[in-house]
C-alpha positions as CSV (number, residue, x, y, z in Angstrom):
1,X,-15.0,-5.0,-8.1
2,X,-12.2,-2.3,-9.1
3,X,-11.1,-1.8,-12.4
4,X,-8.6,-3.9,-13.4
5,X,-5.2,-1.6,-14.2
6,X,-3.8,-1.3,-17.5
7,X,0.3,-0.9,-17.9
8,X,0.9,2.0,-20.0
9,X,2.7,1.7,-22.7
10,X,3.9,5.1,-23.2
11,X,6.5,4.9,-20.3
12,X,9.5,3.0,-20.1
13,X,10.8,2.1,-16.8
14,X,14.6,2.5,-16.2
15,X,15.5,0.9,-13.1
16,X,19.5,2.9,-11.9
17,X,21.5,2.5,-9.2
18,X,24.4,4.3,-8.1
19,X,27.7,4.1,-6.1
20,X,29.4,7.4,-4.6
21,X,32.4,8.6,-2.5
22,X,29.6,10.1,-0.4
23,X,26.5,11.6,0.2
24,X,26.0,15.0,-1.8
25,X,26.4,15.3,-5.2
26,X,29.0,17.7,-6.5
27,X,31.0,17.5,-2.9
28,X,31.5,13.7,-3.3
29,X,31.8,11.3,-6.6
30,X,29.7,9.5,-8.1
31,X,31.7,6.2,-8.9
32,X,29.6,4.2,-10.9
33,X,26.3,3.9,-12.7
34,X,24.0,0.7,-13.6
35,X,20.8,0.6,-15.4
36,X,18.6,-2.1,-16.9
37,X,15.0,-1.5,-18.5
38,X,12.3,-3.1,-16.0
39,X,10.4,-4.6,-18.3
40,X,13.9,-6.4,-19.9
41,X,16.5,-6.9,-17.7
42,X,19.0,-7.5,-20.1
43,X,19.3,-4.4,-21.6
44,X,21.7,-3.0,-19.5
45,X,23.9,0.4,-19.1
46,X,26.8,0.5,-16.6
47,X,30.0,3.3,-16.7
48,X,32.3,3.4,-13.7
49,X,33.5,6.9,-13.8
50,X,36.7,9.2,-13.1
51,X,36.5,11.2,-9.3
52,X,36.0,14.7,-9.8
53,X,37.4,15.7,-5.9
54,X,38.9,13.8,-3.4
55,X,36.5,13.9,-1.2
56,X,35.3,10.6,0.3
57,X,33.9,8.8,3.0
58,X,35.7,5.9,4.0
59,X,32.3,3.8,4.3
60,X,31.3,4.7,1.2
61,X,34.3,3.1,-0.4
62,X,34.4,0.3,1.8
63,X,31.0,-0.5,1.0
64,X,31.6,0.4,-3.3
65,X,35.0,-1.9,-3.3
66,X,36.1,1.4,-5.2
67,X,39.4,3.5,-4.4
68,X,39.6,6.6,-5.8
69,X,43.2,6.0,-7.2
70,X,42.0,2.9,-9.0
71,X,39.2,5.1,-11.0
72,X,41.6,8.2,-11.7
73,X,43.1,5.7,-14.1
74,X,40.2,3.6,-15.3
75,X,36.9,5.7,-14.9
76,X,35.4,7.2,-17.6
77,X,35.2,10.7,-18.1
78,X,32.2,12.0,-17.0
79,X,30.9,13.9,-19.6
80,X,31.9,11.4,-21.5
81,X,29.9,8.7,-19.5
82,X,27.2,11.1,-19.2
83,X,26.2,11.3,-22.8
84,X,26.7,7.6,-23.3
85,X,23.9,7.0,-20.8
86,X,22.2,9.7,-22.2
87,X,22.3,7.9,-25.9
88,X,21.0,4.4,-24.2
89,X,18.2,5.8,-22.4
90,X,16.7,7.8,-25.6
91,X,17.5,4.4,-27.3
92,X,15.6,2.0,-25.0
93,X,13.1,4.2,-24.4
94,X,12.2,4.5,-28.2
95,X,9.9,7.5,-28.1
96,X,8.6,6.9,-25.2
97,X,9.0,8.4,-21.8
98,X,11.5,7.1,-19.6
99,X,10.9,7.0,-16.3
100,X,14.0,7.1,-13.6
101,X,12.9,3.8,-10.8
102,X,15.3,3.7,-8.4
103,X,15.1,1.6,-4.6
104,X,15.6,5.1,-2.2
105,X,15.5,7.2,-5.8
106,X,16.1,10.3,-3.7
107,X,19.8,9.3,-3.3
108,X,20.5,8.0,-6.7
109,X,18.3,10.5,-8.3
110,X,20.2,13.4,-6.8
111,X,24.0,12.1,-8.3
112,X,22.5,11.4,-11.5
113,X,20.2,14.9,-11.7
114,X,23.6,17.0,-11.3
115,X,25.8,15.1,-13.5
116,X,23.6,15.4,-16.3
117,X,23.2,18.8,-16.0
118,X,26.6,19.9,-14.9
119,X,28.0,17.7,-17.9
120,X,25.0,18.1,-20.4
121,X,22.4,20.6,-19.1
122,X,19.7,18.7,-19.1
123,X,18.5,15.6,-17.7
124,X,16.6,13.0,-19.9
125,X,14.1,11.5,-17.0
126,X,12.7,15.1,-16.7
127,X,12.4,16.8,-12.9
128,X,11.0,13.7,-11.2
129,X,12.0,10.4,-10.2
130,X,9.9,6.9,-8.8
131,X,10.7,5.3,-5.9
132,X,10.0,2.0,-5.2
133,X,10.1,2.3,-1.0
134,X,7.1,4.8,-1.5
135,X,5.7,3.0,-4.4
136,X,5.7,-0.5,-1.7
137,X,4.6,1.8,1.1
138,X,1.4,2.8,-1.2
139,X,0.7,-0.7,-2.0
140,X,0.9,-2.1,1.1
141,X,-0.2,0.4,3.7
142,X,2.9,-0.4,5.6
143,X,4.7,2.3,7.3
144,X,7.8,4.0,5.8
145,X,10.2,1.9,8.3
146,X,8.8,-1.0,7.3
147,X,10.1,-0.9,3.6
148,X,13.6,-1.7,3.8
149,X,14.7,-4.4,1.2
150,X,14.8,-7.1,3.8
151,X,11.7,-6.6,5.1
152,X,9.8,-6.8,1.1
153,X,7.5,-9.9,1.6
154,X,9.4,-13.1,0.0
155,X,7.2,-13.1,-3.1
156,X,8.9,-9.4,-3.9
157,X,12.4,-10.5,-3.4
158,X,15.1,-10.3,-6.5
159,X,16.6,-14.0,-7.5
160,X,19.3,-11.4,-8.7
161,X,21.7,-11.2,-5.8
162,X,22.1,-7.7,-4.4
163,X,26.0,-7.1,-4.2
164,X,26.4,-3.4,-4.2
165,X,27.8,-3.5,-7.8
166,X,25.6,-0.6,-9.5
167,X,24.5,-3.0,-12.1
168,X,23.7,-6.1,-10.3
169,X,21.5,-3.7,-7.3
170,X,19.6,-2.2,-10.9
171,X,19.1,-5.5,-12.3
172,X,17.9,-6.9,-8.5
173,X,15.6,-3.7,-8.0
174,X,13.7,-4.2,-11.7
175,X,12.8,-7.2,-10.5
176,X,11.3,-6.1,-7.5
177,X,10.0,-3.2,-8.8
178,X,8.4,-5.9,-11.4
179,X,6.9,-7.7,-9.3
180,X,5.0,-5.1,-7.8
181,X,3.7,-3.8,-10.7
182,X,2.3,-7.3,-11.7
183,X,0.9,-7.9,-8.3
184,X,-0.7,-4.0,-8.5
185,X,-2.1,-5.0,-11.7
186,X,-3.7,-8.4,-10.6
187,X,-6.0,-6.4,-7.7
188,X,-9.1,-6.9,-9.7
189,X,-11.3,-7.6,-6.1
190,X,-14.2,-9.7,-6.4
191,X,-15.9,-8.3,-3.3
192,X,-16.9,-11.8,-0.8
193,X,-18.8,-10.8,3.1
194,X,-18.5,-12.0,5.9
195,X,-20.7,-12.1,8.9
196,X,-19.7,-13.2,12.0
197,X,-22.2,-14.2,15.0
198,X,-20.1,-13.8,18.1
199,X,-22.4,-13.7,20.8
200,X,-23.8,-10.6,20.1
201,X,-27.9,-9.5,20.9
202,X,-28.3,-8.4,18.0
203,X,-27.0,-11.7,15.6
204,X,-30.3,-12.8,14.5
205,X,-31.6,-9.5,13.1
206,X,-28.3,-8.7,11.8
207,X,-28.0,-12.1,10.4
208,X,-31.3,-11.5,8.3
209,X,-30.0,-7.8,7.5
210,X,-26.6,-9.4,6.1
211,X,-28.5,-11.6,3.9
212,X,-31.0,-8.9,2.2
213,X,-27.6,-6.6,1.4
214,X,-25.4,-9.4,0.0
215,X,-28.6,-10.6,-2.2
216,X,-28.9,-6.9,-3.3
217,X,-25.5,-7.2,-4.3
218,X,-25.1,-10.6,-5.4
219,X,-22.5,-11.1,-3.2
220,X,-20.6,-13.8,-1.6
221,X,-21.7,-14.5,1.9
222,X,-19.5,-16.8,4.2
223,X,-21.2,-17.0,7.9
224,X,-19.5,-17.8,10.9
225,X,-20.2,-18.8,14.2
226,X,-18.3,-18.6,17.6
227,X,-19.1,-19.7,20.8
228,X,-17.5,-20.1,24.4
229,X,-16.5,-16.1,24.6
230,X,-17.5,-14.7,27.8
231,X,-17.6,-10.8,26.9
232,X,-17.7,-9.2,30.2
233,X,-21.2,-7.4,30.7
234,X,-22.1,-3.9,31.0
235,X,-25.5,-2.1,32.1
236,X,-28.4,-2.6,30.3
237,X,-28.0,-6.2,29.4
238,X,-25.2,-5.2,27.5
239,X,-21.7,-6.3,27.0
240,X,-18.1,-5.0,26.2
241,X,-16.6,-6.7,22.8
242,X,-13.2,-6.4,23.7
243,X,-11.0,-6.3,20.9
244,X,-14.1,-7.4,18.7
245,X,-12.1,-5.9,15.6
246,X,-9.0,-7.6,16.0
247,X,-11.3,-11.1,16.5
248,X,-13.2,-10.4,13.3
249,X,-10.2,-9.6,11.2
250,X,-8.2,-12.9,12.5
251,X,-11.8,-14.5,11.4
252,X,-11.4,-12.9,7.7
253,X,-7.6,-13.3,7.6
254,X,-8.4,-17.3,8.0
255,X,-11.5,-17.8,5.9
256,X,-10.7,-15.8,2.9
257,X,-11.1,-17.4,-0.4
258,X,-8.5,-15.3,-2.6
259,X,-5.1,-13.9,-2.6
260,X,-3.7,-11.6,-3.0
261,X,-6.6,-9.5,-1.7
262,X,-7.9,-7.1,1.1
263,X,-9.5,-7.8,4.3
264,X,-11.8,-4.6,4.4
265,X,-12.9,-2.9,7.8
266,X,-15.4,-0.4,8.6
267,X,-14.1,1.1,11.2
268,X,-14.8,5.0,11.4
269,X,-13.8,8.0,13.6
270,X,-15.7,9.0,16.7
271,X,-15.8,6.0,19.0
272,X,-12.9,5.4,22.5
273,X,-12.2,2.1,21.1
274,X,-8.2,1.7,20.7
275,X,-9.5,-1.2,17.9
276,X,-10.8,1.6,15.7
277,X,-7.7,4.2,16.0
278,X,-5.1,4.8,12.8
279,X,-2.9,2.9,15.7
280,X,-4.6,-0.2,15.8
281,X,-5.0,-0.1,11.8
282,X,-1.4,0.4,11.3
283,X,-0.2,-2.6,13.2
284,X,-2.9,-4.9,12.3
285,X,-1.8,-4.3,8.9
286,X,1.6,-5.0,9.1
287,X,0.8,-7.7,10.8
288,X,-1.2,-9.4,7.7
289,X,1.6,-8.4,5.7
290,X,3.9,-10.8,7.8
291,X,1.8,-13.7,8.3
292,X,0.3,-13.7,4.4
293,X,3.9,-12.7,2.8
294,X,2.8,-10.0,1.7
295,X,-0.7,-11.1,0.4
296,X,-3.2,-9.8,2.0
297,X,-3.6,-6.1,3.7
298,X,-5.8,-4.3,5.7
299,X,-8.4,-1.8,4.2
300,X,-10.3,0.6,6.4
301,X,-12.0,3.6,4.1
302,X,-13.7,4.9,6.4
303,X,-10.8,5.1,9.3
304,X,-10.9,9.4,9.1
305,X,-14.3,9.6,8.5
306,X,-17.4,10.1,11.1
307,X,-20.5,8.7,11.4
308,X,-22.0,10.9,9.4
309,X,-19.6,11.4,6.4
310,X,-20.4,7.4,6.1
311,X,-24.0,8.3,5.8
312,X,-23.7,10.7,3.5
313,X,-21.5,8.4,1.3
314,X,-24.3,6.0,1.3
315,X,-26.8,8.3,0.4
316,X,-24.9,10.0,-2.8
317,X,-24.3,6.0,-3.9
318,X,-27.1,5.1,-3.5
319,X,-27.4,2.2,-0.5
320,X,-30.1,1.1,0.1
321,X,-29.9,2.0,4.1
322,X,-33.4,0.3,4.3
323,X,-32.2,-3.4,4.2
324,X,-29.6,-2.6,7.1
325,X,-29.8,-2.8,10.7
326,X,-28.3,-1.6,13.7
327,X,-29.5,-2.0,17.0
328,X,-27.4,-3.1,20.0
329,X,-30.2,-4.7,22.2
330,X,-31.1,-7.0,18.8
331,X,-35.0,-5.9,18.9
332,X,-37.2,-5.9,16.3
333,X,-38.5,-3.3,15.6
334,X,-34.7,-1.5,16.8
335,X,-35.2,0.4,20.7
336,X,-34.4,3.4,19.4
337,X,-33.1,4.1,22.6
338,X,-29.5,2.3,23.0
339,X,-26.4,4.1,21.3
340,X,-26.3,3.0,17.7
341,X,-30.1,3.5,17.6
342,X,-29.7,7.5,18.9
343,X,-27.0,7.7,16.6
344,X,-28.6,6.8,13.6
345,X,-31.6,8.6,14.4
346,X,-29.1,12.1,15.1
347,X,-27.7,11.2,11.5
348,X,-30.8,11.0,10.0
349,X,-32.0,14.4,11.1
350,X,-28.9,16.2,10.4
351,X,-29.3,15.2,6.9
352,X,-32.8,16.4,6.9
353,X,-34.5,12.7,5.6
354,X,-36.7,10.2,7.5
355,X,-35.1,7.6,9.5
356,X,-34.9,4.2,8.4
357,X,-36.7,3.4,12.3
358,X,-39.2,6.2,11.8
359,X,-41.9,3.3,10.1
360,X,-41.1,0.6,12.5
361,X,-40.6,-1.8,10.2
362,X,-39.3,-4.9,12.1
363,X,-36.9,-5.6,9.3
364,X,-34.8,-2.8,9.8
């Protein structure tokens, strides 16, 4: 299970959103400001403000619906606006510490940072803003590209339409920024397995191990059995699992009790496989992301790691190593001589302890 999170209440979440003449601060305006508390929408801060320069990007303005002749005449002054915004955050946040959210906070982060200090000289969010791209990007696992607004899952979208008015894009990006917190927050796992018999040698004495760990654990076990694959066959009586990974995730993705959730993988460094590559993981993932909306993800914890880090891990956690086994021609007791058998027996003497195959117990 992991330990259900707790929203602190010591922060106070100001969602902001900007318009501007352009793209750097102090060259080009900042036209107008909106904010709105995260947690309550309705309390709200917006100031349209008066152009310092005349610099602008025609885009910009396009996009804003501003000119900068209109807000000569009815933007605020900026200092002015400055300390207004100034006096709602300190009274919103009420003693506690208010947090700048923003959707692509760099850009918004960077207007408001210089105004407050050229106007004020000092800024009351501190040195560091939140972004809610990277924040989705965390969450997810999906890769930077992949977290534009219209590619959020549907369950994270804003019913508050997005018009490029600084207040309606604040209110619109608290909500998504809400959402995410909440769904953060309900990711308390209860942990299920599955076990998959594919066709593989080895399914009847992994089969028995499966059930030994998930009783040691008290875990969920769902099994499943397929049939009609023809792997192609290798030496040895042998054969060559192509794409096993991709087979067994599509397995998980379609039996999984809960959502939202993760679909865990054990794939590690140190094989030629292209299922077990950062690659493979990468699209896979985004790939659960599009067909659960968002739901369910792809885990793999041990994707940098080698054989031998996992056994280590084990170890120091205590696992008990003895109720597993891994042996590719399925004998009992294992060959010791196919891959996985000379693997585990190389792990087990670089960490110096007996190998689980060393007593011959057919269990193993």
């Amino acid at each position: 299970m992991q330990q259900e999170r707790v929203h602190d209440q010591t922060e106070c979440y100001i969602s902001v959103d900007i318009e501007t003449s352009g793209p750097v601060p102090g060259v080009y305006n900042m036209l107008s400001l909106g904010a709105c508390l995260v947690d309550a929408a309705d309390r709200t801060f917006y100031a349209e403000l008066r152009p310092i320069t005349d610099n602008a990007v025609p885009e910009a303005l396009h996009v804003s619906r501003f000119t900068l002749d209109q807000l000569a005449y009815t933007g605020r002054d900026p200092q002015e606006a400055m300390a207004a915004f100034r006096d709602w955050i300190q009274e919103v946040a009420a003693g506690t510490i208010p947090v700048f959210v923003g959707f692509n906070a760099s850009f918004d982060w960077a207007f408001v940072n210089w105004y407050f200090h050229v106007y004020l000289g000092e800024n009351p969010f501190g040195i560091g803003a939140l972004d809610i791209k990277a924040y989705y990007m965390g969450f997810s696992g999906c890769p930077w590209r992949e977290t534009t607004s219209s590619q959020l899952p549907q369950r994270f979208q804003p019913s508050h339409q997005q018009t490029h008015n600084a207040l309606d894009d604040a209110i619109a990006q608290a909500e998504i920024f809400k959402k995410l917190l909440e769904a953060a927050q309900a990711e308390n796992y209860a942990v299920h397995a599955l076990w998959v018999d594919y066709g593989q040698p080895s399914a009847q004495a992994e089969e028995s191990a499966i059930e030994r760990i998930t009783s040691h654990y008290d875990m969920p076990l769902q099994k499943v059995h397929v049939t009609g694959i023809n792997w192609p066959k290798l030496d040895n009586e042998l054969f060559e699992f192509r794409g096993r990974n991709l087979t067994l995730v599509s397995l998980a993705f379609n039996t999984a009790p809960v959502e939202p959730g993760l679909i865990a993988l054990g794939v590690h460094q140190g094989t030629p496989f292209a299922d077990c590559t950062d690659t493979f993981a990468q699209q896979l993932n985004s790939l659960l992301i599009l067909l659960s909306d968002g739901r369910l993800r792809l885990d793999c914890p041990f994707l940098q790691w080698s054989k031998l880090d996992v056994a280590e891990y084990a170890l120091s956690h205590a696992v008990p190593i003895d109720l597993t086994y891994s042996c590719e021609k399925g004998l009992l007791p294992p060959c010791k001589e196919c891959v996985k058998c000379r693997d585990i027996q190389e792990i087990f003497s670089a960490l110096q302890i007996r190998s689980v195959m060393d007593d011959n117990d057919p269990c193993k």
